[in-house]
ZANUFI-606420 format. One line per field, with one value per residue (C-alpha): x, y, z; residue in three letters; residue number from 0. Coordinates in Angstrom, 3 decimals. Layout:
<recs>
x (X, ...)
y (Y, ...)
z (Z, ...)
code (ALA, ...)
pos (NUM, ...)
</recs>
This chain:
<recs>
x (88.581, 89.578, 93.339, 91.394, 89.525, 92.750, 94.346, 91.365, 91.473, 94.882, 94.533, 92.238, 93.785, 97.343, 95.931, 94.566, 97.846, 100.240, 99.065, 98.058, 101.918, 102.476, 99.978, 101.796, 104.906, 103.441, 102.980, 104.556, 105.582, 101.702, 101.810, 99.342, 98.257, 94.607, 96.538, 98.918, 95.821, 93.477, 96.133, 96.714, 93.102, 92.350, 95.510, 94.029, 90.616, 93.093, 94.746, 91.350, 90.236, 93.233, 93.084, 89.247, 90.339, 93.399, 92.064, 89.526, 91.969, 93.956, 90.617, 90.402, 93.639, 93.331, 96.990, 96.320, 98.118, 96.225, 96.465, 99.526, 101.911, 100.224, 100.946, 104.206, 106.180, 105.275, 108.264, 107.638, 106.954, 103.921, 102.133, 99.210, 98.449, 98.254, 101.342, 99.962, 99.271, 103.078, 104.108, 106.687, 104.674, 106.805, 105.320, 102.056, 100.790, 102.354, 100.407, 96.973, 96.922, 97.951, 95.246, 92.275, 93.344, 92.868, 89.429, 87.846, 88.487, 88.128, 84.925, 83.528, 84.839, 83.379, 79.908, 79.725, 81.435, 78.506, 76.493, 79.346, 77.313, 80.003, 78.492, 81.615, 82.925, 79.586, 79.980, 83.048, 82.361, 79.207, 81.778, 84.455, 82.427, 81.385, 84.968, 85.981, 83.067, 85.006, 88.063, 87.198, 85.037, 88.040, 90.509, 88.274, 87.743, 91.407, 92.422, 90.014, 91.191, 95.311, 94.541, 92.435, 94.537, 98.544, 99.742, 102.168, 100.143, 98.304, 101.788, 102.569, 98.872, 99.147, 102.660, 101.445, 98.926, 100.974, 103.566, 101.037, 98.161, 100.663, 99.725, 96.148, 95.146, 95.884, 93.058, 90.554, 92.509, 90.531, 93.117, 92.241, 91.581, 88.811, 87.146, 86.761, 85.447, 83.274, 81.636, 80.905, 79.453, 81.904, 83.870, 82.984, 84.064, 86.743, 86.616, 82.964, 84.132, 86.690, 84.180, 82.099, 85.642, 86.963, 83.600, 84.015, 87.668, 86.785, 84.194, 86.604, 89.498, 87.818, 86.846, 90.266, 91.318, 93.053, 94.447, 93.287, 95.671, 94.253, 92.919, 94.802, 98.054, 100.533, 99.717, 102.078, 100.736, 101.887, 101.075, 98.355, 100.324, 103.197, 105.203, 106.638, 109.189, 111.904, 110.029, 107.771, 110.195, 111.819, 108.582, 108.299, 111.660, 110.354, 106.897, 108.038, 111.546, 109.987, 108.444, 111.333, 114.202, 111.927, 109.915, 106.656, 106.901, 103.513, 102.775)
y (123.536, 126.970, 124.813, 122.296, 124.504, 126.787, 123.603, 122.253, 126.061, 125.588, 122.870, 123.956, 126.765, 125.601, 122.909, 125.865, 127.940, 125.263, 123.882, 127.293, 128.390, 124.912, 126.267, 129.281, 127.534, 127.099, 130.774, 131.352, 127.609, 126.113, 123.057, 125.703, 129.169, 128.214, 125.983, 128.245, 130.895, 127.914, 126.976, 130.081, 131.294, 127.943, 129.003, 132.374, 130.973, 128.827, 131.889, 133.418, 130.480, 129.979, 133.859, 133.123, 129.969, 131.750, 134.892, 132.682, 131.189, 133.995, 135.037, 132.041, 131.725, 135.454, 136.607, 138.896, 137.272, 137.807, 135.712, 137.054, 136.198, 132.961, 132.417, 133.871, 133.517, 129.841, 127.553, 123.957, 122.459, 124.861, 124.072, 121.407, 120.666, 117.415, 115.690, 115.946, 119.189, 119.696, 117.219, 118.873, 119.674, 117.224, 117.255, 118.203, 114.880, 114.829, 118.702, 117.496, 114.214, 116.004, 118.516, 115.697, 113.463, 116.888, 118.118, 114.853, 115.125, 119.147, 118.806, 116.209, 117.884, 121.240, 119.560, 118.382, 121.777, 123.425, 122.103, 122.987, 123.814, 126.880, 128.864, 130.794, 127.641, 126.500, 130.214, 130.037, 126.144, 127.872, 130.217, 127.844, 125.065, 126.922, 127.147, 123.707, 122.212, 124.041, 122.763, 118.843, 119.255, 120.608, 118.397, 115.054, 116.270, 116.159, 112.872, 111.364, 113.205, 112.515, 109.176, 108.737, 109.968, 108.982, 106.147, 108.432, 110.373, 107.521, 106.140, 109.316, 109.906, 105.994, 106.688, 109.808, 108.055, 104.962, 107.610, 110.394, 107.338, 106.693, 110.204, 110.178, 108.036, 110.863, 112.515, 109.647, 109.226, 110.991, 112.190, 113.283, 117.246, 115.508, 113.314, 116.435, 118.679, 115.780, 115.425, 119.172, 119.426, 121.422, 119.114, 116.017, 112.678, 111.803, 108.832, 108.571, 110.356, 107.458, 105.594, 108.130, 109.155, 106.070, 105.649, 108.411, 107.802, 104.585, 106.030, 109.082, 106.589, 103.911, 106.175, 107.347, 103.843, 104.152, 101.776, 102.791, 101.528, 99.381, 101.233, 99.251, 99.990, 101.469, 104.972, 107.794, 110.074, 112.774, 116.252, 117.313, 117.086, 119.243, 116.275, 117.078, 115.825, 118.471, 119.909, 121.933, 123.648, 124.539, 126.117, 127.852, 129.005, 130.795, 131.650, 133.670, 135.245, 138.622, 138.975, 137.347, 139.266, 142.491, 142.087, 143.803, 145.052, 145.753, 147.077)
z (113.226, 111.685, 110.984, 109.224, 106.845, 106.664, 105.214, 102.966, 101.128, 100.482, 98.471, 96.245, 95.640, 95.634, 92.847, 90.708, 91.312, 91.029, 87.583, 86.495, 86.075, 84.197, 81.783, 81.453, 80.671, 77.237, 76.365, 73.217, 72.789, 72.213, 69.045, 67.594, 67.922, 68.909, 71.642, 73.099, 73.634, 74.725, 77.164, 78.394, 78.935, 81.053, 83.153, 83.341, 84.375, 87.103, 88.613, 89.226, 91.528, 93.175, 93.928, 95.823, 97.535, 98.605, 99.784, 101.687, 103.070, 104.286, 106.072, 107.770, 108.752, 110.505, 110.549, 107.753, 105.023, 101.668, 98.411, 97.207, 100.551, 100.566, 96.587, 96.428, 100.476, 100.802, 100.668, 98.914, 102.178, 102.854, 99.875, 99.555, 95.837, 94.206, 92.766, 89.237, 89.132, 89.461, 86.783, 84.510, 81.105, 79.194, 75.735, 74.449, 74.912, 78.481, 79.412, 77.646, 79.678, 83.087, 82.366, 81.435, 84.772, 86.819, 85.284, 85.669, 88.579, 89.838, 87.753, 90.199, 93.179, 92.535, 91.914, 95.009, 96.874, 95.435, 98.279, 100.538, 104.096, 103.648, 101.862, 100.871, 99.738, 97.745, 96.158, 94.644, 93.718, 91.784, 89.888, 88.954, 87.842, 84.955, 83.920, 84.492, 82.469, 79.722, 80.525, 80.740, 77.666, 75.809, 77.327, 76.511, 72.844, 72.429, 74.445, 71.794, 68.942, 70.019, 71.048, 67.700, 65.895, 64.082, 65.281, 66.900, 68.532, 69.944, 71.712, 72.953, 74.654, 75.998, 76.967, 78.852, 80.567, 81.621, 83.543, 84.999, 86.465, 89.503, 90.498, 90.658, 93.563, 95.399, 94.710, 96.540, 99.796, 102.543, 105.331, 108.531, 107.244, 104.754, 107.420, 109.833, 107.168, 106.162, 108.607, 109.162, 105.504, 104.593, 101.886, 100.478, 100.491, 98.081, 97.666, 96.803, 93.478, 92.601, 91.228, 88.781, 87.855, 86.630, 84.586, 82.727, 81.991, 80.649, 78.340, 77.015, 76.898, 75.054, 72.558, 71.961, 71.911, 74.281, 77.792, 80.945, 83.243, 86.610, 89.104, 91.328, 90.564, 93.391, 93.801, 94.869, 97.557, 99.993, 98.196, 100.386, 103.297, 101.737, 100.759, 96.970, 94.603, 93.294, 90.494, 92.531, 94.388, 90.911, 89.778, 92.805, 92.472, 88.896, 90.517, 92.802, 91.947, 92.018, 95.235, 96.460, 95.273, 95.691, 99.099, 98.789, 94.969, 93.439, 90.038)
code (UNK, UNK, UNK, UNK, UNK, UNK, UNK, UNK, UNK, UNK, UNK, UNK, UNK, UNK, UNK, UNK, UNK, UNK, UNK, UNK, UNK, UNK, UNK, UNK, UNK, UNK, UNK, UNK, UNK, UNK, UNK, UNK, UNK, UNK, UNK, UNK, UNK, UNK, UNK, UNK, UNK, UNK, UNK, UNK, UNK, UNK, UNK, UNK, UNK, UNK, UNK, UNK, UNK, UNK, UNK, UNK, UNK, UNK, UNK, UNK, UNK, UNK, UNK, UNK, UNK, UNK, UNK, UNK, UNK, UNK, UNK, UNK, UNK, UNK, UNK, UNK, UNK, UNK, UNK, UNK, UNK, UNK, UNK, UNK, UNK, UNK, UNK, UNK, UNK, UNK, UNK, UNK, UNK, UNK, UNK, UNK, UNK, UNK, UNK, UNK, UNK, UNK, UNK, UNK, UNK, UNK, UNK, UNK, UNK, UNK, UNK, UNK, UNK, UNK, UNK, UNK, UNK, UNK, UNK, UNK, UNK, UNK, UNK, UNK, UNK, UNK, UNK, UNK, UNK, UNK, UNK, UNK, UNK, UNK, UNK, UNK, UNK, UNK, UNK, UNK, UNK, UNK, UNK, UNK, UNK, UNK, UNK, UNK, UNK, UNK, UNK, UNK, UNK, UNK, UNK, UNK, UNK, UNK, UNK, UNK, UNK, UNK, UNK, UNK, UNK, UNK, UNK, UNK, UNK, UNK, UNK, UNK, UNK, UNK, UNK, UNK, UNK, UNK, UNK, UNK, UNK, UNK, UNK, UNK, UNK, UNK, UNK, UNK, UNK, UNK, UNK, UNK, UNK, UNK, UNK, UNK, UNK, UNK, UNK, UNK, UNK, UNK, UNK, UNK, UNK, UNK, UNK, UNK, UNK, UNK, UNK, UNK, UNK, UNK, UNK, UNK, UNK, UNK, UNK, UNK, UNK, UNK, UNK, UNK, UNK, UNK, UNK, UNK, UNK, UNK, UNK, UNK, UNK, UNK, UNK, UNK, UNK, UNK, UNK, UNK, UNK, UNK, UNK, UNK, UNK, UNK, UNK, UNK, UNK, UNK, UNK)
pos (0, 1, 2, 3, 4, 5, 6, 7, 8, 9, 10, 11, 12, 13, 14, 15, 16, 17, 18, 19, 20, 21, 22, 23, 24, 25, 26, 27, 28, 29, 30, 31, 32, 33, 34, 35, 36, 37, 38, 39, 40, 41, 42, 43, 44, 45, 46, 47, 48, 49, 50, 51, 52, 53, 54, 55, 56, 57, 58, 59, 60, 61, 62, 63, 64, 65, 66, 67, 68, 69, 70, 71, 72, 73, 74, 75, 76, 77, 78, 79, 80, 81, 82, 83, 84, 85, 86, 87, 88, 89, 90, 91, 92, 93, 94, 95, 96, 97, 98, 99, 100, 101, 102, 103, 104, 105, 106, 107, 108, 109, 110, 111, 112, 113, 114, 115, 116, 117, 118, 119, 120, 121, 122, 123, 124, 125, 126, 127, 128, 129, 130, 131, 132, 133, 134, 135, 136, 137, 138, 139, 140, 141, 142, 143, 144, 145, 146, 147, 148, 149, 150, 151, 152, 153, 154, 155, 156, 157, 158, 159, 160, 161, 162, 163, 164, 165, 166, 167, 168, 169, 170, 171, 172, 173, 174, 175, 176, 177, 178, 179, 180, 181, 182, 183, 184, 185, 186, 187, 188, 189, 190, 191, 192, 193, 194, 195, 196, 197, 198, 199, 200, 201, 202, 203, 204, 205, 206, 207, 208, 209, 210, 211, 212, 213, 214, 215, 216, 217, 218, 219, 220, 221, 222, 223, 224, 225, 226, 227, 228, 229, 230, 231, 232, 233, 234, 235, 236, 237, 238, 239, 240, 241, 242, 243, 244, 245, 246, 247, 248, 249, 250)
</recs>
């Protein structure tokens, strides 16, 4: 049991870290100044939740490994975040996408975490929520506004969307960690929030006139059970040069 929930914290923190240090990639490099802050204080409010669902975890797990061995000593393999969240940024349109698919989703997810029968879990759910309404209100506003917007923009939001959907079915496929945690109260069931998802898409994407693509399309899969493509272990290779090259540096 204590495996299970091990596991289940690190994917929610591993999908907070994970796309948090995507966001980062933007520092200094935003379309606009107001974007490259806005980008970087929702990474910010990322690294803060992966830090509480990691150092959760490491208390579960008992060996005494805190968040920062967990964030910064795991090799690719290890890690249990979504395939989207590790999506190379690509181009503004590319990032803003990414980040909408994810806080439809983590917005949904938290909800229900809130009435986690862990109360450690329903705690931190509590916290983050408040953050993440932020971030899918912001992220919404500007799918409609891009995909609104210049014809150009428009093609490069619906091109954005076309290439990251194959990564979100993902997110609804209960595995075996889900179904036990389930059924303890602990987590939710995932694919109960396929539907309410795809409703709201359709509402924020018809409004930017946008195509949602069919939910049924083939789906790629495999993240949560440490099964990546090469771009994460590229990030992690910039992640965690530091603590790598210098074992046990702090500042």
């Amino acid at each position: 049991m204590i495996d299970d929930k091990f596991d289940y914290l690190l994917r929610l923190g591993d999908n907070a870290l994970v796309l948090s240090q995507r966001l980062t990639e933007w520092v200094g490099k935003g379309p606009a100044l107001e974007e490259d802050m806005a980008l970087a204080n929702t990474a910010l409010d990322l690294i803060g939740q992966a830090r509480l669902w990691l150092s959760y975890a490491g208390e579960v797990e008992g060996l005494g490994r805190t968040e920062n061995p967990l964030a910064f000593l795991r090799d690719a393999h290890d890690f249990r975040n979504l395939l989207l969240v590790e999506q190379p940024n690509g181009g503004y349109a590319d990032t803003l996408v990414r980040q909408y698919l994810f806080d439809s989703w983590h917005h949904l997810l938290l909800d229900e975490l809130t009435r986690s029968s862990d109360a450690r879990i329903a705690g931190i759910a509590v916290k983050a929520i408040k953050e993440v309404t932020y971030h899918l209100r912001r992220s919404a506003d500007l799918v409609v506004r891009l995909g609104d917007g210049t014809d150009d923009s428009h093609r490069r939001m619906q091109t954005a969307i076309d290439e990251l959907w194959m990564y979100t079915g993902e997110m609804f496929q209960p595995d075996a960690v889900d179904e036990v945690l389930e059924a303890q109260g602990v987590a939710t069931d995932v694919a109960a929030l396929r539907d309410p998802w795809l409703a709201q898409l359709r509402h924020t994407l018809a409004e930017a006139t946008l195509t949602m693509p069919s939910p049924e399309a083939w789906m790629q899969k495999g993240g949560k059970q440490g099964r990546h493509g090469e771009h994460l272990g590229f990030l992690l290779a910039e992640m965690q040069f530091l603590q790598r090259a210098y074992p046990g540096v702090q500042w």
